[in-house]
C-alpha positions in Angstrom: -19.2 -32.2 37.5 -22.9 -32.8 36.9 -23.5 -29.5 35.3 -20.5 -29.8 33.4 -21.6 -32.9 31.9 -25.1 -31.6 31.5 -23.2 -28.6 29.5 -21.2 -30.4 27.3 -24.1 -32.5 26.3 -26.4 -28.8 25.2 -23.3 -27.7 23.6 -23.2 -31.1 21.1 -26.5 -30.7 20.3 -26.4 -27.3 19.6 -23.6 -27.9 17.7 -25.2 -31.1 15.4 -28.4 -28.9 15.1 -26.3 -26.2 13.6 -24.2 -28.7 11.4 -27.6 -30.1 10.1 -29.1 -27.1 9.2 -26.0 -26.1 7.3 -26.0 -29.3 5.8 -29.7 -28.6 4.1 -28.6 -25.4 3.3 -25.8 -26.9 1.2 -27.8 -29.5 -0.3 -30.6 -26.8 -0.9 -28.4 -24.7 -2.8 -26.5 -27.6 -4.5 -29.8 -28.9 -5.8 -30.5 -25.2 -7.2 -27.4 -25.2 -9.1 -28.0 -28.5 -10.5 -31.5 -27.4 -12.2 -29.3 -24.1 -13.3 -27.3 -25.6 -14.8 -30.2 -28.2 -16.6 -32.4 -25.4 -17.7 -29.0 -23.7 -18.7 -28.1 -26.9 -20.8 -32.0 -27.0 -22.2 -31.9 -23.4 -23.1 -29.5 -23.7 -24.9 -30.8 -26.9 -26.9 -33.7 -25.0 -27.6 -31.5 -21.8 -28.7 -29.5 -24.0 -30.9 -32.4 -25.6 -32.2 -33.9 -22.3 -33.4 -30.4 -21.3 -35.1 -30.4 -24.6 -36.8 -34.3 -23.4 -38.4 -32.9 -20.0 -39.1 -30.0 -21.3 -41.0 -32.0 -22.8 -43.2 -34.8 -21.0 -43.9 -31.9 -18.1 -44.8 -30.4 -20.3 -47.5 -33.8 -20.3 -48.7 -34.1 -16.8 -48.6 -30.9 -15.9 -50.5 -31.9 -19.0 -52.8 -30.6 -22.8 -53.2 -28.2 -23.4 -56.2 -30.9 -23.9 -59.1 -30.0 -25.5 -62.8 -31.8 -28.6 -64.9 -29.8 -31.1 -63.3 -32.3 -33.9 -61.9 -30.2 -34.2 -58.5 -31.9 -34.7 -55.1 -32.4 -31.9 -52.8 -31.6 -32.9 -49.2 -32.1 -30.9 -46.2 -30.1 -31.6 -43.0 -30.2 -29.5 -39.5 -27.4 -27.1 -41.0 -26.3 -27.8 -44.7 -28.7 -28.6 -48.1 -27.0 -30.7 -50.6 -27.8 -31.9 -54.4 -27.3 -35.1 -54.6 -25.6 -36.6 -58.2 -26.8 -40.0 -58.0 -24.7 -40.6 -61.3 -21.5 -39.1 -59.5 -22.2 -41.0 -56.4 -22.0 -37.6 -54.6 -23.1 -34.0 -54.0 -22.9 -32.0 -56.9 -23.5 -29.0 -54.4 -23.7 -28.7 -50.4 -24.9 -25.4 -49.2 -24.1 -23.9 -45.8 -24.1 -20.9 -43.8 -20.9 -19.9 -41.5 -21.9 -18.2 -38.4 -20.2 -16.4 -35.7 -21.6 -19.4 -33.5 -18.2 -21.2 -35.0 -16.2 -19.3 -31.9 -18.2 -21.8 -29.5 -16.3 -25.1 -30.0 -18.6 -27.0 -27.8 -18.6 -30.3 -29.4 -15.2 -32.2 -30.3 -15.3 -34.2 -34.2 -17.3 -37.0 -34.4 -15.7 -38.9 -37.0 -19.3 -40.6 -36.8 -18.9 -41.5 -40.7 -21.9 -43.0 -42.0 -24.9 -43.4 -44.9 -27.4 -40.7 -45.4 -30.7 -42.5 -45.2 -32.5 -38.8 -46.5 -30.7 -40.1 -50.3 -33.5 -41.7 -51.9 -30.9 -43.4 -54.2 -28.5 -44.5 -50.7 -25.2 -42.4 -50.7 -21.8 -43.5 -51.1 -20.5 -45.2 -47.7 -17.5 -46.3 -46.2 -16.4 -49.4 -48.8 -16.3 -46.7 -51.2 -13.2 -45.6 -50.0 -11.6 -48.3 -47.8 -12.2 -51.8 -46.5 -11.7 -52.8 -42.9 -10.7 -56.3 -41.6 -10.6 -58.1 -38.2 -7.4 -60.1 -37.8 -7.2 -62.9 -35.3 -5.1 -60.7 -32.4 -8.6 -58.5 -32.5 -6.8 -55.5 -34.1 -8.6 -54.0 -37.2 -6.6 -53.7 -40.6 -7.1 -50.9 -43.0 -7.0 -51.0 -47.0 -7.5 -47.8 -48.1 -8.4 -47.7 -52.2 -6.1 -44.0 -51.9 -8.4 -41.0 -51.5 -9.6 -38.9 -48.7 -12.9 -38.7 -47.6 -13.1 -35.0 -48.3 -15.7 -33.1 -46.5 -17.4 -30.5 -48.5 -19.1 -28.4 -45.7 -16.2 -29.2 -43.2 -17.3 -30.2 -39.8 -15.4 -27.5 -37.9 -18.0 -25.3 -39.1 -20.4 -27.2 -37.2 -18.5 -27.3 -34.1 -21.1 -25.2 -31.8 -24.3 -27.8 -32.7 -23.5 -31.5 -31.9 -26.1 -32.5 -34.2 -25.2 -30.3 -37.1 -21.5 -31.4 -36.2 -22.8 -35.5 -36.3 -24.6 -34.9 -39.6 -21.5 -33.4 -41.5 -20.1 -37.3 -41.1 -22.8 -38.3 -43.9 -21.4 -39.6 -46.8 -23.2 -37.7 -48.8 -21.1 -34.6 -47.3 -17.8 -36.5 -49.0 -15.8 -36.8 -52.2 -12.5 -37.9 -52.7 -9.9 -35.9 -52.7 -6.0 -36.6 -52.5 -4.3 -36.6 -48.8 -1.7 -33.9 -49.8 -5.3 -31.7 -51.4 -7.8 -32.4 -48.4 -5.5 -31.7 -45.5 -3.3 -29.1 -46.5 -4.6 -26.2 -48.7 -8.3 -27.0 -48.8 -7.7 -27.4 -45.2 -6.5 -23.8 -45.2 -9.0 -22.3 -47.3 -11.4 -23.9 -44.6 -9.8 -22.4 -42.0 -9.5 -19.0 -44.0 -13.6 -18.6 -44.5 -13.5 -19.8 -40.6 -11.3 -16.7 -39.8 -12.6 -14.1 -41.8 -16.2 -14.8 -40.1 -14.5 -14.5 -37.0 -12.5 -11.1 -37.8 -15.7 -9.4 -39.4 -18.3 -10.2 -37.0 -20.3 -11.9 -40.0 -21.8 -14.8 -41.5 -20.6 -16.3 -44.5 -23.1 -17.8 -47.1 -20.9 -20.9 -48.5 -21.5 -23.2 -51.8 -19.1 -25.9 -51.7 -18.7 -27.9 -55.3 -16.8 -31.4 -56.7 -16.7 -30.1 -60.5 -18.6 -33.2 -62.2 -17.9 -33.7 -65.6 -18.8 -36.6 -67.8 -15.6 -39.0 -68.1 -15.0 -38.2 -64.5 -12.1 -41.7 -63.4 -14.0 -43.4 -60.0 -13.0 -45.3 -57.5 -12.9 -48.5 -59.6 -12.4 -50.5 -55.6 -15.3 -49.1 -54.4 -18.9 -50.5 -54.5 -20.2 -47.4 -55.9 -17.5 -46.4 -58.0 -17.9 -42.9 -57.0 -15.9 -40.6 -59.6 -13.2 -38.3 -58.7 -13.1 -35.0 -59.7 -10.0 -32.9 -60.8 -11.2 -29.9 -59.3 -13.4 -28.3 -56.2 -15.0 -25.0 -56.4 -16.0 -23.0 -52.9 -17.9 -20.1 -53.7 -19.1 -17.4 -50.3 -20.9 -14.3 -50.3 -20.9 -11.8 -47.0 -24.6 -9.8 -47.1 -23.3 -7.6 -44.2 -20.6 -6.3 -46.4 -21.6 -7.4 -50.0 -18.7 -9.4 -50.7 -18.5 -12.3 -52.6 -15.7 -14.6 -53.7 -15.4 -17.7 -55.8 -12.0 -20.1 -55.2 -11.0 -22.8 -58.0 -8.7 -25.8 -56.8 -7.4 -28.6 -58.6 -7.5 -31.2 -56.5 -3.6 -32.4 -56.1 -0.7 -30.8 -53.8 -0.1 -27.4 -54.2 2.5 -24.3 -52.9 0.5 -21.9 -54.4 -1.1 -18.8 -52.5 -4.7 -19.2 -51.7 -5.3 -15.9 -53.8 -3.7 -17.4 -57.2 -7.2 -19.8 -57.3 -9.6 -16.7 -56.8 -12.6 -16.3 -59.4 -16.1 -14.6 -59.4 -18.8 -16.7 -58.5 -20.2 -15.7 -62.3 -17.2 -17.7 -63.7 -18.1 -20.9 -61.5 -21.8 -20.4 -63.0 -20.6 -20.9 -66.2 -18.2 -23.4 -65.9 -21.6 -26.1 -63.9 -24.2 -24.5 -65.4 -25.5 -23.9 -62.0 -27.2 -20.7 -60.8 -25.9 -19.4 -57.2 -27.9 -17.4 -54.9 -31.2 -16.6 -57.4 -33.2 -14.7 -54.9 -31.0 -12.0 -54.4 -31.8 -8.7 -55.5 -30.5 -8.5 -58.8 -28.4 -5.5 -58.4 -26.6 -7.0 -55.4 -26.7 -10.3 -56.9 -24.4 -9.2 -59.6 -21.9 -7.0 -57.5 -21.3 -10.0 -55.4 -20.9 -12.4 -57.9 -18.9 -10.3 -60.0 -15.9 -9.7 -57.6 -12.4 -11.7 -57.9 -10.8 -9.8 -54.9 -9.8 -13.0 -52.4 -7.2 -10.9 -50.7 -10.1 -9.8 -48.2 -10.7 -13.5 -47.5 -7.3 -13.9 -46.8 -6.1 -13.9 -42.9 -3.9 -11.1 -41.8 -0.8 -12.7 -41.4 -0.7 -14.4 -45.0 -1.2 -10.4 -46.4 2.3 -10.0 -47.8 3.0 -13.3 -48.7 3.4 -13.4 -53.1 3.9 -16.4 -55.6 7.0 -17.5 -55.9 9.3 -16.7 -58.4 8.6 -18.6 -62.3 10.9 -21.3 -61.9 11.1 -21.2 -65.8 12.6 -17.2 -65.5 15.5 -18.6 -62.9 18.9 -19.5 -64.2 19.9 -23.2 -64.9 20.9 -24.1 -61.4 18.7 -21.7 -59.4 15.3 -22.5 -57.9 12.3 -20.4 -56.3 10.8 -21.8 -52.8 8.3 -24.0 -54.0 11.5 -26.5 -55.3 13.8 -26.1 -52.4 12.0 -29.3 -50.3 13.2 -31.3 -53.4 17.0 -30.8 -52.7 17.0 -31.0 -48.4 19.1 -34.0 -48.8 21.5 -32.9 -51.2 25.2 -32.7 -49.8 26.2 -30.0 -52.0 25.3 -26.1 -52.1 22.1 -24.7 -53.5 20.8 -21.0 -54.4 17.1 -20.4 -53.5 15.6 -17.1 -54.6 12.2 -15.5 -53.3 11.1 -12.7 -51.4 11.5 -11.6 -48.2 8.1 -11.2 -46.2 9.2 -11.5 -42.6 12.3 -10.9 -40.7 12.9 -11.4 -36.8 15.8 -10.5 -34.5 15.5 -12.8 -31.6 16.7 -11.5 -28.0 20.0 -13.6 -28.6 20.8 -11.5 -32.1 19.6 -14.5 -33.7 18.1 -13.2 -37.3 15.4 -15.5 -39.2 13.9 -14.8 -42.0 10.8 -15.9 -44.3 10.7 -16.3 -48.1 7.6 -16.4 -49.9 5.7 -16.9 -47.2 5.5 -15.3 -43.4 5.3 -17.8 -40.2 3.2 -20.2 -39.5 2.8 -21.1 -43.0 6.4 -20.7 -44.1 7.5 -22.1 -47.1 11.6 -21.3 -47.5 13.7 -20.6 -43.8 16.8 -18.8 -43.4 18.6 -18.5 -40.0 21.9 -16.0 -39.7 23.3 -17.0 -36.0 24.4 -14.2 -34.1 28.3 -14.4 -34.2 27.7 -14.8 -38.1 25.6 -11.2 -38.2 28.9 -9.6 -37.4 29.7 -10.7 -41.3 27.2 -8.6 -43.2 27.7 -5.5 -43.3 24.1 -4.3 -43.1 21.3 -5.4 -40.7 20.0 -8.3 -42.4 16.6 -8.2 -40.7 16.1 -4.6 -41.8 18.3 -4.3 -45.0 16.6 -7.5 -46.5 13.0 -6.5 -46.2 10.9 -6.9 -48.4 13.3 -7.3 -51.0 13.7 -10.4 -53.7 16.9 -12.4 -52.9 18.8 -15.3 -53.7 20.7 -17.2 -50.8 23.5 -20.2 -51.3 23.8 -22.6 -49.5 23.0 -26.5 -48.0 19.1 -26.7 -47.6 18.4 -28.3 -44.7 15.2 -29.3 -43.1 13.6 -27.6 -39.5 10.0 -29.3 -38.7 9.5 -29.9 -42.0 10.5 -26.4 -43.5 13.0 -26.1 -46.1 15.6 -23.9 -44.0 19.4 -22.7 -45.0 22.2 -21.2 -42.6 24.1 -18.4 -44.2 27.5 -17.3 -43.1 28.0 -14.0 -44.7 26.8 -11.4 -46.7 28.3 -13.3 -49.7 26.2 -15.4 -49.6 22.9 -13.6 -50.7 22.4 -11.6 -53.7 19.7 -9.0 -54.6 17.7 -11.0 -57.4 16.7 -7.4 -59.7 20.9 -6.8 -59.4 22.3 -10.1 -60.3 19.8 -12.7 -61.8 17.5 -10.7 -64.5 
């Protein structure tokens, strides 16, 4: 009994010595990853930091937007901006795109606030809304109607926090219409954002309010910062010599990103600014000579066209871009436009895009499987690629105009029986 005692008692501390010493080798190794995965996080400060210095000192080297205008140049960690102290705004902000955009690090800030850099002070927040404390503690909004547009949009700043922070300045804003700033500027955002991403590249991006004397402001606001009719967002691509210039009024619009395409010459002459001055002349004016967008464009939006002129449709008829007018009407409509995408689902279900090809569809129409034994072709090859017109009661499906056809009589080809 003694020496069983005696052995239990070796075999515990045995057993706690062993427990300790993996303890400290836990700890040991636990500590190692922790300064891993500091210097990790410092390395990559110190990386980003450099990138910040390079971006810069490249739109330096390709040459900042020059002309007589007495603006103030101010430099940030990732953009360079000329600040219209008359316009309350930037008349330019310069930027470079990088591949560094596939790193969404940081999430948006919405840290909206003054730029101390302007000399002057920058527009701020009363410029476009006020904000008021009511006695159950929640805040009320006033908003004087307008956007606060970013010109260099912050997603392209995603991968730096501090680059992302300081695209929140004011002097990074300008007001621009809901239905302008989130839906097709948004896309033509998202469109630079995607071609860097496809080519491998970096994209060397002016973005411009067009200020014109006469300009109406924003009479609530403190600054009364004016409101221009139109943005310009002009990009070059040194890797592949490209360069584009896009023209967009700012209000709603259907229209393909491609119908607002310029060169970046015509831009020069319409603000008497001059883009990209150090360039080699020769490559200076290739780039700034092309009109080409359809590059710029993503892959998916490659077949999509203009709708049809509403003016060239007979009374009664009307292209894609009018169908979300009549998705209340009880009676029967005919929508023409051109086919750009069909699918036949695993049920036989056929859906197919005018105008414009998923996700960015404009006009839907579904045939449900027992109404495809009515046609006497396969709509979702027949139809392809060919102008139609389709009657019927235009419905709505998350926000897409969308009709349900029947039968075959119910769609006509548009060369046969409209023109």
């Amino acid at each position: 009994m003694k020496y069983f005692i005696i052995s239990l008692i070796v075999l515990f501390y045995f057993s706690a010595a062993k427990a300790q010493n993996l303890n400290k080798k836990i700890q040991t190794y636990e500590q190692e990853q922790e300064n891993l995965k500091q210097k990790l996080i410092q390395t990559k400060n110190n990386l980003d930091s450099l990138k910040l210095l390079k971006i810069i000192e490249d739109l330096n080297i390709v040459g900042l937007p020059k002309s007589d205008f007495e603006d103030e140049i101010v430099t940030h960690s990732a953009m360079v901006l000329g600040y219209a102290e008359e316009f309350e705004q930037a008349r330019w902000v310069a930027h470079i795109i990088t591949p560094d955009i596939t790193q969404t690090s940081f999430g948006r800030s919405n840290d909206f606030r003054e730029d101390e850099k302007v000399s002057t002070g920058s527009s701020q927040q009363k410029d476009y809304f006020l904000v008021d404390s009511l006695e159950n503690g929640k805040l009320e909004y006033d908003g004087f109607g307008y956007d606060r547009g970013h010109l260099a949009p912050s997603a392209d700043f995603r991968w730096s926090e501090k680059a992302l922070s300081e695209s929140f300045f004011y002097s990074n804003m300008s007001p621009q219409k809901a239905e302008f700033n989130r839906e097709i500027w948004a896309h033509l955002e998202n469109a630079f954002r995607a071609y860097v991403i496809k080519n491998k590249t970096s994209l060397y991006v002016v973005t411009l309010p067009i200020l014109i004397q006469n300009l109406p402001k924003v009479e609530r606001g403190i600054n009364k910062v004016a409101i221009p009719r139109q943005y310009a967002k002009i990009a070059i691509d040194l890797k592949n010599n490209r360069g584009i210039a896009f023209l967009l009024p700012n209000t709603s619009s259907n229209q393909l990103l491609t119908s607002f395409t310029t060169s970046i010459d015509e831009i020069e002459k319409l603000t008497q600014i001059n883009f990209f001055s150090k360039l080699d002349d020769e490559l200076e004016n290739k780039v700034e000579s092309m009109t080409d967008g359809t590059m710029f464009i993503p892959d998916a939006e490659q077949q999509d066209v203009k709708p049809i002129d509403a003016m060239s449709l007979p009374r009664g008829y009307f292209n894609t871009s009018q169908a979300k007018y009549h998705t209340k009407s009880n009676k029967k409509n005919t929508v023409c436009g051109t086919v750009v995408s069909t699918k036949l689902s695993s049920k036989g279900n056929v859906f197919i895009n005018l105008d414009r090809a998923f996700p960015n569809q404009v006009f839907s129409i579904s045939i449900f499987a027992d109404n495809v034994k009515n046609f006497s072709y396969n709509p979702e090859e027949y139809l392809k690629g060919k102008t139609i017109c389709v009657t019927g009661k235009i419905s709505e499906y998350n926000g897409t105009p969308s009709m349900s056809l029947e039968n075959e009589k119910s769609v006509i080809l548009y060369e046969e029986k409209v023109k």
